[in-house]
C-alpha positions as CSV (number, residue, x, y, z in Angstrom):
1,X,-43.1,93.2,2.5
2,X,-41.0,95.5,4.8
3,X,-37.2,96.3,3.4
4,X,-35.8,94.8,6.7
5,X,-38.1,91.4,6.9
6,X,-36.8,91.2,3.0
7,X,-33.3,91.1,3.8
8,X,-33.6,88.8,6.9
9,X,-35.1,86.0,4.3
10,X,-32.1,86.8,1.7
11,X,-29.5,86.2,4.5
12,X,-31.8,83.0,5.9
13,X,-31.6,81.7,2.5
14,X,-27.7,82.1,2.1
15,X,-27.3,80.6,5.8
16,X,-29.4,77.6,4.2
17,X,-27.4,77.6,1.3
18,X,-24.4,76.5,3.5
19,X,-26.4,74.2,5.7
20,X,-27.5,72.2,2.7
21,X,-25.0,72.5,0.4
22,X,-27.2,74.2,-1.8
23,X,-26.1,75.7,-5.3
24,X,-29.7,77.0,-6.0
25,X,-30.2,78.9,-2.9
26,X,-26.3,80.4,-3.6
27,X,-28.2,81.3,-6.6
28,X,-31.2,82.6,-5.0
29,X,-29.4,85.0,-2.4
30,X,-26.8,86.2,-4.4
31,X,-26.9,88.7,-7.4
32,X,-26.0,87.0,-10.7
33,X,-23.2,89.7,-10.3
34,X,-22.5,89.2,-7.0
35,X,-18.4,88.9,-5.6
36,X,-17.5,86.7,-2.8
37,X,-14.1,88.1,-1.4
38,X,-11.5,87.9,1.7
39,X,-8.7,86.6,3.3
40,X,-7.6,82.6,4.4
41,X,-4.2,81.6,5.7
42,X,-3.5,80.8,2.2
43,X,-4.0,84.7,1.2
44,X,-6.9,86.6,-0.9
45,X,-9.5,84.9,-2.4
46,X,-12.0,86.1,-5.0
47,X,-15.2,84.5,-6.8
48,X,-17.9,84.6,-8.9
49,X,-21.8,83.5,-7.9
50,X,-21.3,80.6,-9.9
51,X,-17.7,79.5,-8.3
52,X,-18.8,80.2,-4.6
53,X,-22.3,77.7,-5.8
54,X,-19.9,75.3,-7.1
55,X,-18.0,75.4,-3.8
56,X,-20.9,75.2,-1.5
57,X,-22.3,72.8,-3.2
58,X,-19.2,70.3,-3.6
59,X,-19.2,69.8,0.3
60,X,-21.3,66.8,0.5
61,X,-23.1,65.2,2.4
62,X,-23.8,68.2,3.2
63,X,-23.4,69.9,6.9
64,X,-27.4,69.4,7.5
65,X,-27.1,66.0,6.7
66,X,-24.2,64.9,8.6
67,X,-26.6,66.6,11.7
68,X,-23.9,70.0,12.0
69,X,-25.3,72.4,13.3
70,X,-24.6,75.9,11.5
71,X,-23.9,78.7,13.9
72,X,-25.0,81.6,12.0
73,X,-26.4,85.3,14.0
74,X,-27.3,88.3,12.4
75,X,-25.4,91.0,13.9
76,X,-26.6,94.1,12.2
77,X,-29.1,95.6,9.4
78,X,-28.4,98.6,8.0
79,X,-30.7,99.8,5.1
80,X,-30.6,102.9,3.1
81,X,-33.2,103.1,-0.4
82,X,-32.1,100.3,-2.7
83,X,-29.1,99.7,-0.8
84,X,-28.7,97.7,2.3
85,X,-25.5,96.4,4.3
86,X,-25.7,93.5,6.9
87,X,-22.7,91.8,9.0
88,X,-23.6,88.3,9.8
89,X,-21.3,85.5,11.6
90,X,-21.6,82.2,10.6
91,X,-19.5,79.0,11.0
92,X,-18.4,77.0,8.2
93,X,-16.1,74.9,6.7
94,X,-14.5,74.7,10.5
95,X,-13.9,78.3,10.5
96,X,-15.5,81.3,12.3
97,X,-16.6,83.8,10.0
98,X,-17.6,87.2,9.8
99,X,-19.0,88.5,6.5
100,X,-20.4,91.6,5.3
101,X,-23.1,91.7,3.6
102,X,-23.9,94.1,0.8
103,X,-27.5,94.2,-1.0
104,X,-28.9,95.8,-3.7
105,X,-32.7,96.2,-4.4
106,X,-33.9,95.1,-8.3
107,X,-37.3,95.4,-9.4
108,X,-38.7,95.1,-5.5
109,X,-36.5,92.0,-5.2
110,X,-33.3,92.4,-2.3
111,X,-30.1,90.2,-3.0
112,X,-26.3,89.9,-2.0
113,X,-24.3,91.8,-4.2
114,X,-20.8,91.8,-2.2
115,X,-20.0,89.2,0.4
116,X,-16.7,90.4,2.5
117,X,-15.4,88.0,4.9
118,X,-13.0,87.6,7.5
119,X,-11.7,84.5,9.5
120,X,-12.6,85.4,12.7
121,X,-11.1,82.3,14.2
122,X,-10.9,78.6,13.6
123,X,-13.9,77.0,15.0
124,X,-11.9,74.5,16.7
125,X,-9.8,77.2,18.7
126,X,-10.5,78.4,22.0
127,X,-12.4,81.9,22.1
């Protein structure tokens, strides 16, 4: 499978994550090493695989079955060798966010290794 194609599944797979509130495919996209980091009004916030699954998965029922639809665009792809960077923006949790996306390449299998985010607005506020 092309390196590209590869990555776009990862970050569909993450975006479903959200969508269904599901821990496994947190699991599935992310490094069992992987960081989830940035900033919320309250200030920094830092976690584990495990503690973002735990968090995606305690919003229930879960966005795809209360009929939300999940804004979520890929805005860019950038791969070098094993290494591959992506900045999707997705809405969730009633916020706007930007994340950066960083993957690395294990034994022909791409995941998220560091997930950067930024509050790019509330989704409730005017653009």
């Amino acid at each position: 499978m092309e390196d590209e194609q590869a990555v776009r599944i990862v970050i569909q797979t993450y975006f479903d994550s959200m969508s269904e509130s599901s821990r496994e495919k947190v699991c599935v996209a992310f490094h069992p090493s992987g960081k989830i980091t940035g900033y919320l009004e309250d200030g920094l916030h830092e976690m584990t695989r495990e503690e973002f699954a735990d968090l995606v998965a305690s919003l229930q029922p879960s966005p795809h079955e209360s009929n939300q639809q999940l804004h979520a665009e890929v805005l860019w792809i950038d791969i070098t060798g094993d290494t591959a960077v992506a900045k999707v923006k997705d809405e969730y949790l009633g916020m706007m966010f930007i994340d950066t996306l960083s993957f690395i390449k294990v034994e022909g299998s791409w995941s998220i290794y560091v997930k950067l985010f930024h509050v790019e607005r509330s989704a409730t506020a005017p653009q």
